[in-house]
VOGU-3710 file (C-alpha; in Angstrom, 3 decimals, decimal comma):
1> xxxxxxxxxx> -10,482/-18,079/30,376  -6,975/-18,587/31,782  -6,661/-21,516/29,197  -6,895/-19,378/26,644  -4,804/-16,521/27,853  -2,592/-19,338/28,612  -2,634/-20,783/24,729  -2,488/-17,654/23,473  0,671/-16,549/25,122  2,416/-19,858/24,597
11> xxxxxxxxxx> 1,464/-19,111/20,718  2,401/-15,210/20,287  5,662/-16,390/22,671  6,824/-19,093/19,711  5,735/-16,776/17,363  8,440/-14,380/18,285  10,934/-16,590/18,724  10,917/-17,597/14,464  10,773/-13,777/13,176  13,853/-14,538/11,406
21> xxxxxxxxxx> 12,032/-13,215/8,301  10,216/-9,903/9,794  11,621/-6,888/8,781  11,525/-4,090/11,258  11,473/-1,414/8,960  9,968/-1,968/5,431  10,939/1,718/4,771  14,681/0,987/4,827  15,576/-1,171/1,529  18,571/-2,197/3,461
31> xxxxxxxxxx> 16,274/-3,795/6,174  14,526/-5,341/3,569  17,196/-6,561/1,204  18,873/-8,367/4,317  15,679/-10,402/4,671  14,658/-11,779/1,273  15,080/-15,282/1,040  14,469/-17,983/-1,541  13,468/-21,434/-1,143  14,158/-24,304/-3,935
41> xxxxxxxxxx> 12,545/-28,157/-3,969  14,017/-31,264/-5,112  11,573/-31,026/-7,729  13,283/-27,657/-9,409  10,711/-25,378/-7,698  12,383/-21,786/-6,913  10,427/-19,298/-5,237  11,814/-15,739/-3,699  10,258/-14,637/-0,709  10,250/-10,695/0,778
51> xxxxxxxxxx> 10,655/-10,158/4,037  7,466/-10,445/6,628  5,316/-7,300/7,122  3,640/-7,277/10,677  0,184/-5,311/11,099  -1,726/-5,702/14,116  -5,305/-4,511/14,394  -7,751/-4,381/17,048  -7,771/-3,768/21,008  -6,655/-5,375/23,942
61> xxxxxxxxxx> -9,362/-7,911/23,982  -9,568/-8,633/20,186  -6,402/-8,534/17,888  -5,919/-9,360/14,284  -2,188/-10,432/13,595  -1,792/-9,636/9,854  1,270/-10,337/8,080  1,875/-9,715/4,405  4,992/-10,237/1,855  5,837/-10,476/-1,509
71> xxxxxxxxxx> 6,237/-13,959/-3,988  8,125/-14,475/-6,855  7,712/-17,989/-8,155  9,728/-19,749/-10,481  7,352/-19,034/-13,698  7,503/-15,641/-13,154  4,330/-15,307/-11,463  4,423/-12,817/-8,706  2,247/-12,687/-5,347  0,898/-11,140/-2,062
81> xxxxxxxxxx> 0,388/-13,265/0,308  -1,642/-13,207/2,827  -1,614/-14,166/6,696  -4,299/-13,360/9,210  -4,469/-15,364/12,582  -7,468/-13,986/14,868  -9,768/-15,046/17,074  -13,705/-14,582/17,511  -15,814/-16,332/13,980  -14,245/-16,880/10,724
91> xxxxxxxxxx> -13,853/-14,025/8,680  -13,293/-15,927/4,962  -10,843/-13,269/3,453  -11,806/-13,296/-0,513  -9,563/-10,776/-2,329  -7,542/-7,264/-2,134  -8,583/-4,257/-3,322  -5,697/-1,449/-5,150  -6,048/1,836/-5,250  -7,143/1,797/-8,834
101> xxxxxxxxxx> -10,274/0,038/-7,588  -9,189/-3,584/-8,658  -10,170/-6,124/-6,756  -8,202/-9,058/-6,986  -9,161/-12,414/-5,429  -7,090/-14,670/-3,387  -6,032/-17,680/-4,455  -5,532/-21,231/-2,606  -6,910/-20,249/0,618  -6,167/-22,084/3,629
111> xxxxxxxxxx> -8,114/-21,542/6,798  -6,988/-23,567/10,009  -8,419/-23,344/13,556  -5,175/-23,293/16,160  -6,732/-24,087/19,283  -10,383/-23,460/21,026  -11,661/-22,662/24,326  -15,208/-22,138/25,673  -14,607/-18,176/25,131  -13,491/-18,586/21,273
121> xxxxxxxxxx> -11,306/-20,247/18,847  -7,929/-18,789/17,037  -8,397/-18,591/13,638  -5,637/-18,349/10,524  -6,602/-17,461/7,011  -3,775/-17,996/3,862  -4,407/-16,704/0,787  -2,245/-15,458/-2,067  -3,061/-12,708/-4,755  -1,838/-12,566/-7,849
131> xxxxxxxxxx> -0,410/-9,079/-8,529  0,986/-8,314/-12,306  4,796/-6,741/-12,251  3,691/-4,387/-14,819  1,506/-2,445/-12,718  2,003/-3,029/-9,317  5,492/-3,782/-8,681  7,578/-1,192/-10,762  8,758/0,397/-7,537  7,754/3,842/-8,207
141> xxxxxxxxxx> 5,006/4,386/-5,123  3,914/2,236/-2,103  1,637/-0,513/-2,819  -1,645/0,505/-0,300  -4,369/-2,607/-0,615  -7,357/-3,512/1,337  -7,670/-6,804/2,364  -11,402/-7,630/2,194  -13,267/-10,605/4,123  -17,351/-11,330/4,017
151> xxxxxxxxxx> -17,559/-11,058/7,479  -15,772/-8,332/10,055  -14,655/-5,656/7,676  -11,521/-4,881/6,207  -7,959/-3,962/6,873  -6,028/-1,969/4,998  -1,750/-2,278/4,404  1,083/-0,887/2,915  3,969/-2,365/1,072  6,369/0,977/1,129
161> xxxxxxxxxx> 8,350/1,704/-1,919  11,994/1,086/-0,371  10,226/-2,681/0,341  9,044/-3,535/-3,326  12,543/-1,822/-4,768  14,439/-4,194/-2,531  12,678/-6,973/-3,430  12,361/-6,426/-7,254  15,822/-5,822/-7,727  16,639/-9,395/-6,051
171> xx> 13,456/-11,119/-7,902  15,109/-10,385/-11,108
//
């Protein structure tokens, strides 16, 4: 057991060293503006990247560490991706769910397994969901989505207005 409070530590620890990309306060556009970064590849790729949104659900013995942004890749294409590191059994996120009842599913999903004890294994889920400009991103209201797994539930996030302004008005 003191392994894995040990592990786990070390992890969260170097975790919160790299948060060069989490933005405090998705409510403030400044906050958010100041974060956005873009990444090209030697081979012409150019994606824009929104600042990290931290969620953490749970107790004190079991914690989900979700973390969200937006994705703008170079064919236009925009994204939500999707980052869930846990421990306990996999939970094999599938898709979101909007408020207008669409459920979207997530694409290229990467699941990983960080370390294991005899108490449980850390778990981390990727996925991305494609989310059309048209009708989610226009910046007019918060974009509220449950992200839905076959096992363990649900969690629900918001991506506040001030957030997808910020990040529009850069992605253009």
């Amino acid at each position: 057991m003191m392994k894995f409070a040990i592990a786990s530590l070390v992890f969260l620890l170097s975790a919160c060293a790299s948060n060069q990309y989490v933005v405090q306060d998705p409510y403030s556009k400044a906050d958010v503006a100041a974060k956005i970064y873009e990444q090209k590849s030697e081979f012409g790729e150019h994606r824009i990247y929104g600042p990290v949104i931290e969620v953490s659900y749970g107790n004190m013995v079991i914690v989900d560490d979700l973390s969200v942004q937006l994705m703008k890749t170079e064919n236009d294409n925009y994204y939500l991706r999707v980052h869930n590191y846990y421990q306990k059994d996999w939970k094999y996120l599938e898709s979101i769910t909007t408020l207008d009842k669409e459920t979207i599913p997530l694409q290229e999903i990467d699941r990983s397994v960080s370390i294991c004890t005899q108490m449980a294994c850390n778990h981390t889920e990727i996925g991305f969901a494609p989310l059309s400009k048209t009708r989610y991103l226009t910046g007019m209201k918060d974009l509220k989505v449950r992200i839905n797994g076959r096992r363990h539930g649900s969690m629900v996030v918001v991506l506040p207005k001030p957030y997808i302004q910020a990040f529009m008005e850069r992605a253009e």
